[in-house]
C-alpha positions as CSV (number, residue, x, y, z in Angstrom):
1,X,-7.6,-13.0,6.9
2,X,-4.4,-14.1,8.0
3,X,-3.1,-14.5,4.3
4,X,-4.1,-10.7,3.9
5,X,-2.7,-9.5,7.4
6,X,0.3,-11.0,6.0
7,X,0.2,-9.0,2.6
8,X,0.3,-6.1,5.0
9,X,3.0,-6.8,7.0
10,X,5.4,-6.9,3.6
11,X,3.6,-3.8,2.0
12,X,4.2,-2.2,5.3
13,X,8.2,-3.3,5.4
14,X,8.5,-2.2,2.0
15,X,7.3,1.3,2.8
16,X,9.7,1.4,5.7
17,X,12.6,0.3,4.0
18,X,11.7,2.6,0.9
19,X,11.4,5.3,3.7
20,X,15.1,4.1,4.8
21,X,18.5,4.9,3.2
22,X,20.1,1.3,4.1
23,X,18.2,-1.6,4.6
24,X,18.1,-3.6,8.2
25,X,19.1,-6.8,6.5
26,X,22.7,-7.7,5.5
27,X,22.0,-10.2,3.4
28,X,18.7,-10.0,1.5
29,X,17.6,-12.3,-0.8
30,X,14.3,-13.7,-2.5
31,X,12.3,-16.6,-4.9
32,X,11.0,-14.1,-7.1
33,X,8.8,-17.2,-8.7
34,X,7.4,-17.7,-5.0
35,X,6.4,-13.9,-5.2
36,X,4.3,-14.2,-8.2
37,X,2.7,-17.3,-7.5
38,X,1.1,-15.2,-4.0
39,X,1.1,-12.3,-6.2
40,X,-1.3,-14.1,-8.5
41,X,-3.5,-15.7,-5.4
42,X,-3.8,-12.1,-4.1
43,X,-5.5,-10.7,-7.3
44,X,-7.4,-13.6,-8.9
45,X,-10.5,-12.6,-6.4
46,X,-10.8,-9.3,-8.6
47,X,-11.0,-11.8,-11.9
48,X,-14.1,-13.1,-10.4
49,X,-16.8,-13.2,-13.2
50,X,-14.6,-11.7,-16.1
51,X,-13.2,-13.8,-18.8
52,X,-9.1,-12.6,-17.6
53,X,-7.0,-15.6,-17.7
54,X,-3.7,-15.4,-15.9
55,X,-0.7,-17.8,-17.0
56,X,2.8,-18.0,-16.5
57,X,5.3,-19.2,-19.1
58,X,9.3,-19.6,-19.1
59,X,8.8,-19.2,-14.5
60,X,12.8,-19.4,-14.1
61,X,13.8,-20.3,-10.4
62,X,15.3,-16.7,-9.6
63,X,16.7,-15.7,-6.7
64,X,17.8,-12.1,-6.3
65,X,19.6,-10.1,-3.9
66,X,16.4,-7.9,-2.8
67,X,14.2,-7.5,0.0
68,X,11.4,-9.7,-0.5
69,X,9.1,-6.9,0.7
70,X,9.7,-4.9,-1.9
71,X,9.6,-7.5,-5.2
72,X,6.5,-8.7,-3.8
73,X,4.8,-5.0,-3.6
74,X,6.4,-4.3,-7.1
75,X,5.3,-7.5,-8.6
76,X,1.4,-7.1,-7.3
77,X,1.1,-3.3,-7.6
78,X,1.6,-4.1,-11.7
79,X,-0.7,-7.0,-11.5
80,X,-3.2,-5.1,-9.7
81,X,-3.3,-3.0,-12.4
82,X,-2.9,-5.0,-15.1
83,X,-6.2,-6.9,-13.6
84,X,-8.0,-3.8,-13.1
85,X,-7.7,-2.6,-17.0
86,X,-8.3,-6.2,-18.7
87,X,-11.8,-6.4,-18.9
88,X,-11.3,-9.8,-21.2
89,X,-8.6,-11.5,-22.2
90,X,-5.2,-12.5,-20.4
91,X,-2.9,-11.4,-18.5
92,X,1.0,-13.2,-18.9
93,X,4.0,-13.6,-16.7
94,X,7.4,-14.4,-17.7
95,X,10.7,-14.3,-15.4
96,X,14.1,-15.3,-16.7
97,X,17.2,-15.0,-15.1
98,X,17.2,-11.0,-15.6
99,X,14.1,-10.3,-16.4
100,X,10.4,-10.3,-15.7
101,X,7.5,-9.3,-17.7
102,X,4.2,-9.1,-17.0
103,X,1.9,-8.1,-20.2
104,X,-1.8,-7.5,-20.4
105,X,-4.4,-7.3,-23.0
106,X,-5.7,-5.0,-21.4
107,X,-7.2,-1.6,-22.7
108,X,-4.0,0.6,-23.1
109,X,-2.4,3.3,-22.7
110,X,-2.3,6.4,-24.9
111,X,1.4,8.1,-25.2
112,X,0.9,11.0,-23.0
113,X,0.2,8.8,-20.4
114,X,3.3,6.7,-20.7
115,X,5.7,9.6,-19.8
116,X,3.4,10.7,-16.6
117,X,2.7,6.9,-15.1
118,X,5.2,6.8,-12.5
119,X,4.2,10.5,-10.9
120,X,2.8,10.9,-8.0
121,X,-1.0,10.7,-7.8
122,X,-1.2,9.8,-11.6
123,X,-4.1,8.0,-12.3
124,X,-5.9,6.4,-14.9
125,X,-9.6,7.7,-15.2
126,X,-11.2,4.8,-14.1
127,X,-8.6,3.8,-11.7
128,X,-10.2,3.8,-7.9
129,X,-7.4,4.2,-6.5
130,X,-5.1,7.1,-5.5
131,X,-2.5,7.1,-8.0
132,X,0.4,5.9,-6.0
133,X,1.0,1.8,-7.4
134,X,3.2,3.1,-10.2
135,X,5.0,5.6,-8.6
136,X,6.0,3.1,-5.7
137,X,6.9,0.4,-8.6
138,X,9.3,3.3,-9.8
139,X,10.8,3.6,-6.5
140,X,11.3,0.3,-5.8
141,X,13.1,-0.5,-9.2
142,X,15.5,2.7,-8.3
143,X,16.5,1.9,-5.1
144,X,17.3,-1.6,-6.2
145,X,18.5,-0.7,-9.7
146,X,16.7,-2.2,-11.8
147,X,15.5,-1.3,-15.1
148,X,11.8,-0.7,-15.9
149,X,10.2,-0.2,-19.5
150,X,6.7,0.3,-20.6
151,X,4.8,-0.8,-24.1
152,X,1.7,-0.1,-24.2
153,X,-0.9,1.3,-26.7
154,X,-5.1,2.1,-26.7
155,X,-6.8,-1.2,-27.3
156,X,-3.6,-3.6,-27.3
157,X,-2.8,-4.1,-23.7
158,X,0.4,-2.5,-21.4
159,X,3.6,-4.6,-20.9
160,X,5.9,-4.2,-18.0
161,X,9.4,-5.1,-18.1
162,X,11.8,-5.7,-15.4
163,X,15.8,-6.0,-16.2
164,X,17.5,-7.2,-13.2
165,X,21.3,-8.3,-13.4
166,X,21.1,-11.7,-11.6
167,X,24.7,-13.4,-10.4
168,X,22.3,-16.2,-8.7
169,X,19.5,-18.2,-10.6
């Protein structure tokens, strides 16, 4: 409980400082490796009883000049739904000085799709949610100008990548 009171207080502050022109802090900055690690603690409940392994490979010690709110709601918004569309299989995590992937094999996506995913109440059909993880991820890399690119194809699995220029690793 207070793990997941806590994952609402930073998905809270990054909506309020999405909602904001300037952020409060002067001087942001945050462990993007520490981010996945809780990332990956968050979601592995959903795993439960399906053969999804999770690994990370090549976990540089990045920090970045970014509200930690906001990497951490990037980071598990994508591995949400990276979990929720890998019925078998795994799903990896790589971060490098300016960049971080995070690939599935997972069940795809089919073109069309690709060039809608960051709207608005876009959904995939057997998403449960409301269709508003991707187009927060989309948000989030603008505002702190990053880069974001999508592979994915029906049957092969979606991968997510994350360019970041990084003066401090």
């Amino acid at each position: 409980v207070y793990r997941n009171a806590g994952r609402m207080t930073q998905i809270l502050e990054a909506m309020l400082l999405l909602a904001k022109e300037e952020s409060p802090n002067a001087d942001p900055s945050c462990k993007v490796e520490e981010l996945i690690a809780e990332a990956i603690a968050d979601c592995s409940p959903s795993l439960e009883g399906r053969p999804v392994v999770i690994s990370y490979r090549e976990l540089a010690k990045v920090t970045l000049p970014a509200e930690r709110s906001l990497v951490y709601v990037l980071i598990s918004n994508v591995l949400r739904n990276a979990c929720a569309y890998t019925r078998e299989g795994s799903i990896d995590i790589s971060l490098s000085p300016t960049c971080l992937k995070i690939a599935d094999s997972g069940i795809g996506m089919p073109e069309p799709r690709l060039n809608q995913m960051f709207g608005r109440y876009v959904k995939g059909q057997e998403s449960i949610g409301h269709g508003l993880g991707l187009s927060i991820v989309a948000r989030i890399c603008e505002r702190l100008r990053w880069e974001i690119s999508v592979e994915s194809a029906p049957g092969r699995g979606t991968t997510f990548t994350f360019r970041f220029d990084n003066p401090s690793t």
